[in-house]
N, CA, C and O atoms as a GROMACS GRO file, in nm:
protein
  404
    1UNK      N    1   0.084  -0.117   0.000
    1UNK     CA    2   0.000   0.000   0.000
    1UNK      C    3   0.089   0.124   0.000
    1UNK      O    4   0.205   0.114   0.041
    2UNK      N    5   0.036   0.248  -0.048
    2UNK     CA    6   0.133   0.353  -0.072
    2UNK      C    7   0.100   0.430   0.036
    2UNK      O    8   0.006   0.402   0.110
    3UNK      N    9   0.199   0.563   0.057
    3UNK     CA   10   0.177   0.636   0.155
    3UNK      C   11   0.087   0.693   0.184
    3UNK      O   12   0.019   0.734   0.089
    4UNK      N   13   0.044   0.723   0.308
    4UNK     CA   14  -0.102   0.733   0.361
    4UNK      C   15  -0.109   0.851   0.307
    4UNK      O   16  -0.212   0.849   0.239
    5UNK      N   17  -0.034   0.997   0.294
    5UNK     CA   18  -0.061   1.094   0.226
    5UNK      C   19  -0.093   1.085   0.084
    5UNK      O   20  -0.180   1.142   0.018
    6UNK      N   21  -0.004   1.002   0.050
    6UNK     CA   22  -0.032   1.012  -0.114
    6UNK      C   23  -0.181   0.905  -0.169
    6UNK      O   24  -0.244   0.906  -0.275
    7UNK      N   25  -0.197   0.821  -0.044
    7UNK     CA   26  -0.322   0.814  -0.112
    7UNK      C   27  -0.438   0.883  -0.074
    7UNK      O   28  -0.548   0.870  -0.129
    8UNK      N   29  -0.414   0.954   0.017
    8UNK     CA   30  -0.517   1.070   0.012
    8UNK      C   31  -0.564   1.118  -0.122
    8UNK      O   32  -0.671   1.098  -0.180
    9UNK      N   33  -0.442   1.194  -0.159
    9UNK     CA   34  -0.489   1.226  -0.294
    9UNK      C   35  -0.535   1.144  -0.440
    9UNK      O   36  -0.594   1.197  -0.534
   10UNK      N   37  -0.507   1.054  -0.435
   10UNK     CA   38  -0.583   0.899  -0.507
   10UNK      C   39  -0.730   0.914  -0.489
   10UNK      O   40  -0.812   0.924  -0.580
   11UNK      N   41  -0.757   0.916  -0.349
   11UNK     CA   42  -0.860   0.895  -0.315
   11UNK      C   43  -0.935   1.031  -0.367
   11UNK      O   44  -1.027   1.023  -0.448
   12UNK      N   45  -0.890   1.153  -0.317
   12UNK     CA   46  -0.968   1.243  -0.360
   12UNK      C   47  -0.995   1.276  -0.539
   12UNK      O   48  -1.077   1.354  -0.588
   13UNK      N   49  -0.900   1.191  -0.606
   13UNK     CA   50  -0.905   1.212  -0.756
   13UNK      C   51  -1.046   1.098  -0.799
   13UNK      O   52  -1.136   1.134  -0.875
   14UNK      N   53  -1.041   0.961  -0.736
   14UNK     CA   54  -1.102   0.878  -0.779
   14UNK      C   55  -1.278   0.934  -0.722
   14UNK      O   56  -1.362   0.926  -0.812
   15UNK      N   57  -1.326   0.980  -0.601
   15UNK     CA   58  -1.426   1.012  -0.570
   15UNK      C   59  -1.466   1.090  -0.625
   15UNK      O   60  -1.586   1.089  -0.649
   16UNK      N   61  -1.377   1.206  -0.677
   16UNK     CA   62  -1.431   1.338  -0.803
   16UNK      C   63  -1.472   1.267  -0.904
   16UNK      O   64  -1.595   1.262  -0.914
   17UNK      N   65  -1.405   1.205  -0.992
   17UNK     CA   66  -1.403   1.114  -1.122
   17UNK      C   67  -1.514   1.028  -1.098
   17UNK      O   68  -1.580   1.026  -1.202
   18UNK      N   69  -1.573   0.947  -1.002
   18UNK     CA   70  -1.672   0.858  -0.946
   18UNK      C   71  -1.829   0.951  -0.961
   18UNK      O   72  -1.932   0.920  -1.019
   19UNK      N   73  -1.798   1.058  -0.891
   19UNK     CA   74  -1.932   1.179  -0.875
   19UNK      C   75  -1.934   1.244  -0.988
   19UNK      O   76  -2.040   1.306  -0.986
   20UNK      N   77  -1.877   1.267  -1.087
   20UNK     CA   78  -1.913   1.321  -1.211
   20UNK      C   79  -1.910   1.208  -1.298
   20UNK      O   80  -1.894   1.241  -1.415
   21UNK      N   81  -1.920   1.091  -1.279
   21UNK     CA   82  -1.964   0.971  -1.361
   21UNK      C   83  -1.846   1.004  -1.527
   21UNK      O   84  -1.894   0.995  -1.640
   22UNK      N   85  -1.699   1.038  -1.504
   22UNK     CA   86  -1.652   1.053  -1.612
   22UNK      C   87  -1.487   1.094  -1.559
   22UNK      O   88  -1.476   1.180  -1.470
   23UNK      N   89  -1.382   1.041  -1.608
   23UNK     CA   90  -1.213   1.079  -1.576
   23UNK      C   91  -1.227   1.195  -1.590
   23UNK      O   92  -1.277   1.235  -1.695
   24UNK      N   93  -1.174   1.311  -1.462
   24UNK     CA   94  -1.072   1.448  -1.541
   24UNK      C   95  -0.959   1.430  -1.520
   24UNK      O   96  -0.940   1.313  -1.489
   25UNK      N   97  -0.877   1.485  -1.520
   25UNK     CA   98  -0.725   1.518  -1.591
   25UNK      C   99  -0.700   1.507  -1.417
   25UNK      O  100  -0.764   1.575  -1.336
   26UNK      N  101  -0.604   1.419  -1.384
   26UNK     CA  102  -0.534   1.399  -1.247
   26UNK      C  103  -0.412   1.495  -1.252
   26UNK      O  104  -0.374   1.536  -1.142
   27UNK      N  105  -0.336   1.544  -1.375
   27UNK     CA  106  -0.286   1.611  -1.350
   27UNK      C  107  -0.340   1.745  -1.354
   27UNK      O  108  -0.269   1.826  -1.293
   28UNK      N  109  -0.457   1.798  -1.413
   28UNK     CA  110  -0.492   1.934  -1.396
   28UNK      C  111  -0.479   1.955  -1.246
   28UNK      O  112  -0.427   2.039  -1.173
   29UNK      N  113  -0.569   1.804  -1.227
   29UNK     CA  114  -0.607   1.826  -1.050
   29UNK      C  115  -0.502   1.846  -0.972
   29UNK      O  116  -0.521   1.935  -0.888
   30UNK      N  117  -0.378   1.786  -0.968
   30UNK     CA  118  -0.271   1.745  -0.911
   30UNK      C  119  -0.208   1.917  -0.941
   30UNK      O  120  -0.159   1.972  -0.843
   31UNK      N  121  -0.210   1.976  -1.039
   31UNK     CA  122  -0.193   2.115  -1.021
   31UNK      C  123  -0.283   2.226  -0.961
   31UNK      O  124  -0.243   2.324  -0.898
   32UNK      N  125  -0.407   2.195  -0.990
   32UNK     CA  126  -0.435   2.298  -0.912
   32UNK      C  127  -0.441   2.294  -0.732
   32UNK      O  128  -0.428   2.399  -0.670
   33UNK      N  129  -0.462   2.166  -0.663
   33UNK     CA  130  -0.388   2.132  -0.546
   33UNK      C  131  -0.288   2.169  -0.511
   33UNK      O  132  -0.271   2.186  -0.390
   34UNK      N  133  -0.163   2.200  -0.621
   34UNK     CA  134  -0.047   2.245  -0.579
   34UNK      C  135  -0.016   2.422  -0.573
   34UNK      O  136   0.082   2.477  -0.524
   35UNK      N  137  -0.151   2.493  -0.649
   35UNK     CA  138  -0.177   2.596  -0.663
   35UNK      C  139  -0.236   2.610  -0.562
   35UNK      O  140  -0.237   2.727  -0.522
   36UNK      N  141  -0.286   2.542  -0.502
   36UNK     CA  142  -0.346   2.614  -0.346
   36UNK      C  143  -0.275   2.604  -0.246
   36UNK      O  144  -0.301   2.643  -0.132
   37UNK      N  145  -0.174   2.545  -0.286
   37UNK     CA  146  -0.075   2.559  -0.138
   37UNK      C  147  -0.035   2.457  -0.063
   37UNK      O  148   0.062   2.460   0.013
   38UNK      N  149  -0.138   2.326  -0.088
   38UNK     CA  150  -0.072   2.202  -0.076
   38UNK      C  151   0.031   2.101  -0.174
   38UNK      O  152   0.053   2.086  -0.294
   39UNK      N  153   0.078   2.046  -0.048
   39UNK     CA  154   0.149   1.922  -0.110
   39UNK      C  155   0.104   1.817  -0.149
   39UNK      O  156   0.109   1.734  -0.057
   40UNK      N  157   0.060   1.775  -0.244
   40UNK     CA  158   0.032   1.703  -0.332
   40UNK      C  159   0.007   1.529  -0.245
   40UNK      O  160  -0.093   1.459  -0.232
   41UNK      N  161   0.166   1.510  -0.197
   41UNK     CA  162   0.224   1.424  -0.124
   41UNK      C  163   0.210   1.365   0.010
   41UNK      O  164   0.235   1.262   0.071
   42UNK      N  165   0.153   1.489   0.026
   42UNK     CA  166   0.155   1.473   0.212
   42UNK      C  167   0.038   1.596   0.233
   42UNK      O  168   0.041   1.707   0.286
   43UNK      N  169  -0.073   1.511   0.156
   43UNK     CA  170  -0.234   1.590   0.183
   43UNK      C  171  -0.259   1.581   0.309
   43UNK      O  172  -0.300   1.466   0.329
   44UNK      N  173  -0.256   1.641   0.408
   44UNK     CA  174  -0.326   1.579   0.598
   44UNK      C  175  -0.499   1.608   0.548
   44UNK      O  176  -0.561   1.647   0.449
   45UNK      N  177  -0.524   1.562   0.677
   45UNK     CA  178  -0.720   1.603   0.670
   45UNK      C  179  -0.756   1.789   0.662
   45UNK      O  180  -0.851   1.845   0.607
   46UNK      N  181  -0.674   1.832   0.717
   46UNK     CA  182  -0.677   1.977   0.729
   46UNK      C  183  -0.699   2.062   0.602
   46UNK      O  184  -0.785   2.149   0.592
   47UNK      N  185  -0.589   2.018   0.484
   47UNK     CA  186  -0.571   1.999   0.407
   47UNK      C  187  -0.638   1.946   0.276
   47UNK      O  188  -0.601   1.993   0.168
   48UNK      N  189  -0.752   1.835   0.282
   48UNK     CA  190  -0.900   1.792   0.238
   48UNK      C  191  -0.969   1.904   0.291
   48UNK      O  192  -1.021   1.985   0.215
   49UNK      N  193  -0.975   1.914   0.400
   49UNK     CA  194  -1.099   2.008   0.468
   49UNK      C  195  -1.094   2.151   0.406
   49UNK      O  196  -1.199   2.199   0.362
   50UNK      N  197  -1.002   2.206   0.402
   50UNK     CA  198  -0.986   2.325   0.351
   50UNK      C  199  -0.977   2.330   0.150
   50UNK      O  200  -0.980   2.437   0.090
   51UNK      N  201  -0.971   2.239   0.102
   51UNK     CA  202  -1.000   2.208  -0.041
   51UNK      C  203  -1.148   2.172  -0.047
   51UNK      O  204  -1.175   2.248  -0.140
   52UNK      N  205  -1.268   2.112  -0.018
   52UNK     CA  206  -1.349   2.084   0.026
   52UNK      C  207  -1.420   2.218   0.008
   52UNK      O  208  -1.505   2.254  -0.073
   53UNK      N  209  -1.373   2.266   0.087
   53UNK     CA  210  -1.443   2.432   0.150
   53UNK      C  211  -1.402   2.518   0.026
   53UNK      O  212  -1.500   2.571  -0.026
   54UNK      N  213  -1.274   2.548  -0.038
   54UNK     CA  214  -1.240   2.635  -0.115
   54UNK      C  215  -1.191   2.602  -0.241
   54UNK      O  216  -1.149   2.700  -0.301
   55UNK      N  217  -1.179   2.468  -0.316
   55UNK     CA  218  -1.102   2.421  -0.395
   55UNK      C  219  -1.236   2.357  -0.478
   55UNK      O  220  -1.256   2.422  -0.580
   56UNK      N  221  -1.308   2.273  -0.464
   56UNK     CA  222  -1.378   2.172  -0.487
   56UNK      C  223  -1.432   2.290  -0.562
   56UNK      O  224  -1.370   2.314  -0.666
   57UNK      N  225  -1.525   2.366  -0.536
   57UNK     CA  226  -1.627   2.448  -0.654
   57UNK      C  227  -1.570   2.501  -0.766
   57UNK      O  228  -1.636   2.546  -0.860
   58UNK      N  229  -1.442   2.498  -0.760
   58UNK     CA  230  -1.365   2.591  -0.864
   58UNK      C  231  -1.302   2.420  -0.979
   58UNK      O  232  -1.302   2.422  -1.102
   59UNK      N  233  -1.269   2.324  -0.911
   59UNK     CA  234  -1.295   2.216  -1.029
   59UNK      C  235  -1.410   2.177  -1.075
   59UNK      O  236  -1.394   2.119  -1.182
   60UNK      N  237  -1.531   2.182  -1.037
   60UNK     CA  238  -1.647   2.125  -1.028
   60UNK      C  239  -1.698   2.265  -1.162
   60UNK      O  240  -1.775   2.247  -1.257
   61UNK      N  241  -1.630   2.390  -1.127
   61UNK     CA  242  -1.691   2.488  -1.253
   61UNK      C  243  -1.576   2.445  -1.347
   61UNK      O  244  -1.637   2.434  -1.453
   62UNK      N  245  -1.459   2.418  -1.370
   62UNK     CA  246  -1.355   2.416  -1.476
   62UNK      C  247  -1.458   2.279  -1.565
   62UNK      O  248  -1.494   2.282  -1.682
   63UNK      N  249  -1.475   2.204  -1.496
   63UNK     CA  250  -1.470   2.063  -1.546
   63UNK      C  251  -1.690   2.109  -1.569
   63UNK      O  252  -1.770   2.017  -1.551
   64UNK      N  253  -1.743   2.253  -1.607
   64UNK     CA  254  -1.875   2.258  -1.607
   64UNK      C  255  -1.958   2.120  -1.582
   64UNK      O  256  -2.008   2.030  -1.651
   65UNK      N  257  -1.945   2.152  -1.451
   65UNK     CA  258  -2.033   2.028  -1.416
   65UNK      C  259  -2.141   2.045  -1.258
   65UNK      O  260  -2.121   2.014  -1.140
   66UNK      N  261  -2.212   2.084  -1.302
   66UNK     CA  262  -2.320   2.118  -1.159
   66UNK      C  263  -2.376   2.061  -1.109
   66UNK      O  264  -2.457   2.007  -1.184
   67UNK      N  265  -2.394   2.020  -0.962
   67UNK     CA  266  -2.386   1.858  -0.913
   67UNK      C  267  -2.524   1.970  -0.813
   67UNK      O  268  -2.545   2.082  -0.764
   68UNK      N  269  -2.577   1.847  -0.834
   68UNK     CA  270  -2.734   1.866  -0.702
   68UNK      C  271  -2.674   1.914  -0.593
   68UNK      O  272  -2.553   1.940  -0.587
   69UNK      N  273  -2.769   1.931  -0.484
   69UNK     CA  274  -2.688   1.972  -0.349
   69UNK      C  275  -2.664   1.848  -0.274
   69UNK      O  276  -2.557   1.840  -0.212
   70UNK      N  277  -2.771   1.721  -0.269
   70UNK     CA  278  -2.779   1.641  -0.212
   70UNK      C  279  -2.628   1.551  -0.276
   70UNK      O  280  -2.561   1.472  -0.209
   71UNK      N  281  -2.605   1.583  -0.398
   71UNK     CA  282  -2.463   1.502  -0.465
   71UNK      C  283  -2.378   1.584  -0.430
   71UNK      O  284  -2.290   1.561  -0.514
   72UNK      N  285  -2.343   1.659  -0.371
   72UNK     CA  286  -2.251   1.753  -0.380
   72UNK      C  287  -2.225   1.705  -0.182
   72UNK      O  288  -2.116   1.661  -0.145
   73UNK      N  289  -2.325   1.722  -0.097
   73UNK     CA  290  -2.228   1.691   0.036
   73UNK      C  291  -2.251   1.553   0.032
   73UNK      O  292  -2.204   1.502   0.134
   74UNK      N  293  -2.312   1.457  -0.053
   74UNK     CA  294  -2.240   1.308  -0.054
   74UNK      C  295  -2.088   1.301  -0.036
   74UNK      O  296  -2.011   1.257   0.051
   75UNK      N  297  -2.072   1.382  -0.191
   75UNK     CA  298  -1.902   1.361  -0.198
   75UNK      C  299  -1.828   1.424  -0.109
   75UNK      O  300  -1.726   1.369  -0.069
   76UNK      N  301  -1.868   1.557  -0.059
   76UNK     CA  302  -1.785   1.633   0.039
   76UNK      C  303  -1.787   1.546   0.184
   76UNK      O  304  -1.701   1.572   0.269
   77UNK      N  305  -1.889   1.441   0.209
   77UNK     CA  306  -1.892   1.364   0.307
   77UNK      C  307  -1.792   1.280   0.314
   77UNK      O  308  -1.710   1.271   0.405
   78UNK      N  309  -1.798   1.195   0.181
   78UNK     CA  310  -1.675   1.114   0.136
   78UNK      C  311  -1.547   1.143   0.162
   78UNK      O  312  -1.466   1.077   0.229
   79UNK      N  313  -1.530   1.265   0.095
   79UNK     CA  314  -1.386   1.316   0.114
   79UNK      C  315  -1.312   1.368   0.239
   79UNK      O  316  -1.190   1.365   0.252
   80UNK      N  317  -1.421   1.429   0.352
   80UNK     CA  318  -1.390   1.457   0.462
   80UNK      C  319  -1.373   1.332   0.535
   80UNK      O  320  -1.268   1.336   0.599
   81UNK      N  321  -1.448   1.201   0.553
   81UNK     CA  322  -1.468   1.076   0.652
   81UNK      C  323  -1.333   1.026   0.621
   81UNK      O  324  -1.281   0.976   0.720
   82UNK      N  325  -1.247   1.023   0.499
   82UNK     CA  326  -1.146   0.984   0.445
   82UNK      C  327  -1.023   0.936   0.529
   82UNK      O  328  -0.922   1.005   0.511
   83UNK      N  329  -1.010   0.824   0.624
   83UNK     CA  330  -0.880   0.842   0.683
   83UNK      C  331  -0.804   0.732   0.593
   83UNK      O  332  -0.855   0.636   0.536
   84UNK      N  333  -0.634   0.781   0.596
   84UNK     CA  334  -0.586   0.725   0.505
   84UNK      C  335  -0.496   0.543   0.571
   84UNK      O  336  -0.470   0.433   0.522
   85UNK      N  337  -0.479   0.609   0.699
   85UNK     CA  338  -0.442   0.492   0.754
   85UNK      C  339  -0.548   0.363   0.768
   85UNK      O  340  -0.512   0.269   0.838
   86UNK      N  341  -0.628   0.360   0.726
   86UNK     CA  342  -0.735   0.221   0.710
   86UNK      C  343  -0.761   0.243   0.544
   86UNK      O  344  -0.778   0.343   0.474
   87UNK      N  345  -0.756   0.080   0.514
   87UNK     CA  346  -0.797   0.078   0.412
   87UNK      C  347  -0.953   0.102   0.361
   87UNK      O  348  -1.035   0.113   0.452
   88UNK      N  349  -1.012   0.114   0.200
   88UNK     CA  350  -1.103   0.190   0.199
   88UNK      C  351  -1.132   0.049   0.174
   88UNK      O  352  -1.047  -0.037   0.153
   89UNK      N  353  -1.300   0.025   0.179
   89UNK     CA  354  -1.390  -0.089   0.122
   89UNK      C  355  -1.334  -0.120  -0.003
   89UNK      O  356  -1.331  -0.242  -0.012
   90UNK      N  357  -1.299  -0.080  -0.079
   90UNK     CA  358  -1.280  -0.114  -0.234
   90UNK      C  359  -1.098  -0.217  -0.194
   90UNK      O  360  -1.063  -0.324  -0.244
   91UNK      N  361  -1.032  -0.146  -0.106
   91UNK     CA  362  -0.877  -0.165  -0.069
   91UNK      C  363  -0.908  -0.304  -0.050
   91UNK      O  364  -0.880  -0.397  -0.125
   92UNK      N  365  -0.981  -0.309   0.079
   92UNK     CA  366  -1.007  -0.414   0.137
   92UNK      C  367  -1.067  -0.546   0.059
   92UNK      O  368  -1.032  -0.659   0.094
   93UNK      N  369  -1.136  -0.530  -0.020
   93UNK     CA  370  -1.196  -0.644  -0.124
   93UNK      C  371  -1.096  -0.652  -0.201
   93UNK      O  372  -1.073  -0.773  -0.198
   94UNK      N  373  -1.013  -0.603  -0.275
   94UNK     CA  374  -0.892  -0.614  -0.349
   94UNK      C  375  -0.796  -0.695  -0.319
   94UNK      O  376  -0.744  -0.788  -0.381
   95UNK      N  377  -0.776  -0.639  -0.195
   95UNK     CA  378  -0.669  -0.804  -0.072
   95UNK      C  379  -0.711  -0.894  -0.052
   95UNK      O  380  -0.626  -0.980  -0.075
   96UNK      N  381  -0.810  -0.942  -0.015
   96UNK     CA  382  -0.907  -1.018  -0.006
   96UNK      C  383  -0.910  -1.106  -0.122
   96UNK      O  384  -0.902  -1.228  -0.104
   97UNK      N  385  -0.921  -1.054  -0.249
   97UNK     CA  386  -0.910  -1.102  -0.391
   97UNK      C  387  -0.778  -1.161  -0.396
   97UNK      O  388  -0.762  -1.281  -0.422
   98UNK      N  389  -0.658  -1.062  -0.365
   98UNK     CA  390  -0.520  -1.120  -0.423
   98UNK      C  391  -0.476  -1.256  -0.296
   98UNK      O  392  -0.438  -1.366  -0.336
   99UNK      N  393  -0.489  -1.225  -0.153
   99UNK     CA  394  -0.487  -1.338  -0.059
   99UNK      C  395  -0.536  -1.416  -0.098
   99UNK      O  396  -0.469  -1.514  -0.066
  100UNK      N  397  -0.674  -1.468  -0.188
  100UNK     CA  398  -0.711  -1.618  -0.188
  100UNK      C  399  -0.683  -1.686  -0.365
  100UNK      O  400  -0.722  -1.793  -0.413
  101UNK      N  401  -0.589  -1.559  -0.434
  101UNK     CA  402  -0.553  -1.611  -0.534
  101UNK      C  403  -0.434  -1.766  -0.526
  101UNK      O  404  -0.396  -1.820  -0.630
   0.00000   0.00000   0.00000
């Protein structure tokens, strides 16, 4: 498994991409994250929380895509509950898969 920071940001790329039912550009994303002042690398929760709050509406308009309200704190739920030191449901079925190969 990779570093708990860096899959923070995995995680926050795949739940965007999941809620707009379509890939954007991980590196747009991965830049404009780095345009706000974080490290890419070593995302903490503080760090989600404050992208969340100030970051999220400004990809969500690049990528014109206007999400209900009720879809919109789904994902912000998602992304905040996020701890990186436990694996996610999806992690966990994956091991699960490769252990009984």
């Amino acid at each position: 498994m990779s570093k708990p920071h860096t899959r923070t940001f995995d995680f926050l790329y795949r739940e965007i991409c999941v809620t707009l039912d379509r890939r954007i550009s991980r590196y747009q994303l991965w830049l404009f994250i780095s345009e706000l002042g974080f490290d890419t690398d070593e995302l903490s929760r503080d760090d989600v929380v404050s992208f969340v709050q100030n970051g999220l509406s400004v990809i969500l308009e690049r990528e014109r895509q206007g999400l209900k309200t009720r879809t919109r704190r789904q994902l912000q739920k998602r992304l905040l509950g996020f701890d990186p030191r436990y694996p996610t449901p999806e992690e966990w079925l994956t091991n699960i898969g490769r252990s009984a190969a």
